[in-house]
C-alpha positions as a Markdown table, in Angstrom:
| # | Residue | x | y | z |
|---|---|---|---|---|
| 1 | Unk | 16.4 | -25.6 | 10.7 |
| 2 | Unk | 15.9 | -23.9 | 14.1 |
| 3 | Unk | 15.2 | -20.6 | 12.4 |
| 4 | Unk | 12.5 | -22.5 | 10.2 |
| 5 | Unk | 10.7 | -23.6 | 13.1 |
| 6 | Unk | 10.9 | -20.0 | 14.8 |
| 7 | Unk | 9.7 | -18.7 | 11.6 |
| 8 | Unk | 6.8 | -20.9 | 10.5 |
| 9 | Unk | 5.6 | -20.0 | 14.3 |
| 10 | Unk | 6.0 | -16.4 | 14.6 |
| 11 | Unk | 3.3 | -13.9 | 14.1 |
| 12 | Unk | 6.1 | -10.9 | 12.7 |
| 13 | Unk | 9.2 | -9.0 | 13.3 |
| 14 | Unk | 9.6 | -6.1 | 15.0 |
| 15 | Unk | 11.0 | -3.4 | 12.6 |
| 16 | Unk | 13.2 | -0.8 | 13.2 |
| 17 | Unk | 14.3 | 1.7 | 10.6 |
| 18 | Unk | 16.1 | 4.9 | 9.9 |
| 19 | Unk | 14.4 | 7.4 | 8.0 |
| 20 | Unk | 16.8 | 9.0 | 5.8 |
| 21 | Unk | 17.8 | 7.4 | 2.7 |
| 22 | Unk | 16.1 | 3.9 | 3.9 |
| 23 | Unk | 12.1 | 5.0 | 3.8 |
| 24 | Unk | 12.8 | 8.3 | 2.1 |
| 25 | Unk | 15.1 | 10.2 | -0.1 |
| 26 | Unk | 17.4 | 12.8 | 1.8 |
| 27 | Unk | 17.8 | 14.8 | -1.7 |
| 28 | Unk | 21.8 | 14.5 | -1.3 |
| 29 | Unk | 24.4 | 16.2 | 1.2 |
| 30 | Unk | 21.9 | 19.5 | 2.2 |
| 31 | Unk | 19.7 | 16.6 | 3.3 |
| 32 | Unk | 21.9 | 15.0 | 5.5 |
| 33 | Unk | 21.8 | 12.1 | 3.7 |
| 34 | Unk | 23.8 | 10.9 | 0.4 |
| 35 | Unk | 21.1 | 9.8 | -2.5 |
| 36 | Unk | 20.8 | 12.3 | -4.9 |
| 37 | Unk | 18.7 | 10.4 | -7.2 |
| 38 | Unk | 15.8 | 10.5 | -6.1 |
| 39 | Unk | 13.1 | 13.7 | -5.3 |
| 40 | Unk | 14.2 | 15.0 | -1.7 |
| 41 | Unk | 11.8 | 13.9 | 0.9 |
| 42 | Unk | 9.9 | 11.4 | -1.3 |
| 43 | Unk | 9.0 | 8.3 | 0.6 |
| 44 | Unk | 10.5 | 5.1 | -1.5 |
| 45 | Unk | 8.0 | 3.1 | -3.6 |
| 46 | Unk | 7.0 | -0.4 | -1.9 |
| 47 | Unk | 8.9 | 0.1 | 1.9 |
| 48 | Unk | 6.5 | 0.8 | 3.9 |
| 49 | Unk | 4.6 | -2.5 | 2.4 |
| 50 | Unk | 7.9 | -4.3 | 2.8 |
| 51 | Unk | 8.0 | -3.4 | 6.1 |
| 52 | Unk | 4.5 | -4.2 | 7.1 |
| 53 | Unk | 4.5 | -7.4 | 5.1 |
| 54 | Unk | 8.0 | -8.4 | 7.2 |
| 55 | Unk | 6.0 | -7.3 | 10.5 |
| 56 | Unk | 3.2 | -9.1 | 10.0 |
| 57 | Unk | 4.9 | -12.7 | 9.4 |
| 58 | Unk | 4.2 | -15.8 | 7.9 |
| 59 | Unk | 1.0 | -16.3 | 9.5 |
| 60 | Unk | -0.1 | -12.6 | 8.5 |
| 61 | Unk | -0.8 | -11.2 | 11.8 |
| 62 | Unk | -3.6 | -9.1 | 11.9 |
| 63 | Unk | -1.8 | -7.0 | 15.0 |
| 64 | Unk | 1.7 | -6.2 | 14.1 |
| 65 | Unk | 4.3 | -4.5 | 15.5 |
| 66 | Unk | 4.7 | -1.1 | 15.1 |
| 67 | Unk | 7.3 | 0.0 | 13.3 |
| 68 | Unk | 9.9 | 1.3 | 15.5 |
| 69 | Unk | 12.3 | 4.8 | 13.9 |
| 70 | Unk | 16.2 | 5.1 | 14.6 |
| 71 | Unk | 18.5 | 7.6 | 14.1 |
| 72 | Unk | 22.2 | 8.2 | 14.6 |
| 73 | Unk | 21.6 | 11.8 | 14.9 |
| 74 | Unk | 18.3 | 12.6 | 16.2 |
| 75 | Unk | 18.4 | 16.1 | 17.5 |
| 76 | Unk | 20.6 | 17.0 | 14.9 |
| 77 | Unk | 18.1 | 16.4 | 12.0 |
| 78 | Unk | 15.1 | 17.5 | 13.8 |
| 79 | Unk | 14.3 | 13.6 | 13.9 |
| 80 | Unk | 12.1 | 13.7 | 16.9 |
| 81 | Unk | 10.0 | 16.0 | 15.6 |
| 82 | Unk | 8.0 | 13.7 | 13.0 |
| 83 | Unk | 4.4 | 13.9 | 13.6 |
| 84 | Unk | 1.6 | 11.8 | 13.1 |
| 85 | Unk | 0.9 | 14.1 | 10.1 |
| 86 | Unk | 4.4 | 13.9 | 8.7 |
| 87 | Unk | 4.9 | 12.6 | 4.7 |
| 88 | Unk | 6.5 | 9.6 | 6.1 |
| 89 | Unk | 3.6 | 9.0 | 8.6 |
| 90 | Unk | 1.2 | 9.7 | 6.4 |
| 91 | Unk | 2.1 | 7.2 | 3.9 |
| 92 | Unk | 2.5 | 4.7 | 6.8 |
| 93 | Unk | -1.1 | 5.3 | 7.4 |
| 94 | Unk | -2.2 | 4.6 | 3.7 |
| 95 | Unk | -0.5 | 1.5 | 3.6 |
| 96 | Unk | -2.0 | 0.4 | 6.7 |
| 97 | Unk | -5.4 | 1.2 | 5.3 |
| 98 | Unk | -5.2 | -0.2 | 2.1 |
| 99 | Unk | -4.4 | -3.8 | 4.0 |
| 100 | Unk | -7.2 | -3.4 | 6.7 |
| 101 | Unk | -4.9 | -2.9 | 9.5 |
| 102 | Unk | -5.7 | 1.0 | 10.6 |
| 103 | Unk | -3.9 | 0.4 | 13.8 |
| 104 | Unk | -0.6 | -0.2 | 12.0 |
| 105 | Unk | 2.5 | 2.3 | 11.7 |
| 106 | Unk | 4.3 | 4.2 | 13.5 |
| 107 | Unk | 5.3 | 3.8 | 17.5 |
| 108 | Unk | 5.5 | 7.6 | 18.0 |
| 109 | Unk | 5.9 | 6.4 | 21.7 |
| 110 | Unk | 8.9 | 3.9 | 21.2 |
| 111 | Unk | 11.1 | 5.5 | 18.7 |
């Protein structure tokens, strides 16, 4: 009950996320990560709106959090590196668009 009442109030969740095998495929074990059934590097279908629809909460926030990336491994796999102009980014940026909240995406500053 107490996490109903938190819910129905909040305006989101901040999100955070690896990249590798959770918003995109690794391609398998050159990747660094283990699925192999997908296309390497291809951003999963539907997480990035999952994620913004989780963010944005029950009462639809029209300012969500940013969605904040993790790794185990981050100098290892180049992680800090993503750009604003990155696949993963970019797609970030469409889904943002498409649901009228340009603002939305990435927190190149937090992650």
């Amino acid at each position: 009950a107490a996490l109903q009442r938190w819910w129905r109030g909040t305006t989101g969740a901040q999100i955070l996320s690896d990249v590798d095998d959770t918003i995109k495929c690794s391609g398998g074990p050159r990747g660094g990560g283990v699925d192999e059934a997908g296309y390497r590097k291809e951003v999963y279908p539907g997480t990035v709106q999952f994620m913004l629809e989780v963010a944005r909460g029950s009462q639809l926030s029209p300012e969500p959090p940013k969605v904040r990336l993790l790794s185990a491994r981050p100098k290892k796999l180049g992680f800090l590196k993503m750009t604003p102009t990155s696949r993963v980014a970019r797609e970030f940026r469409r889904v943002a668009e498409e649901n009228g909240l340009g603002a939305w995406g990435i927190d190149f500053e937090g992650s």
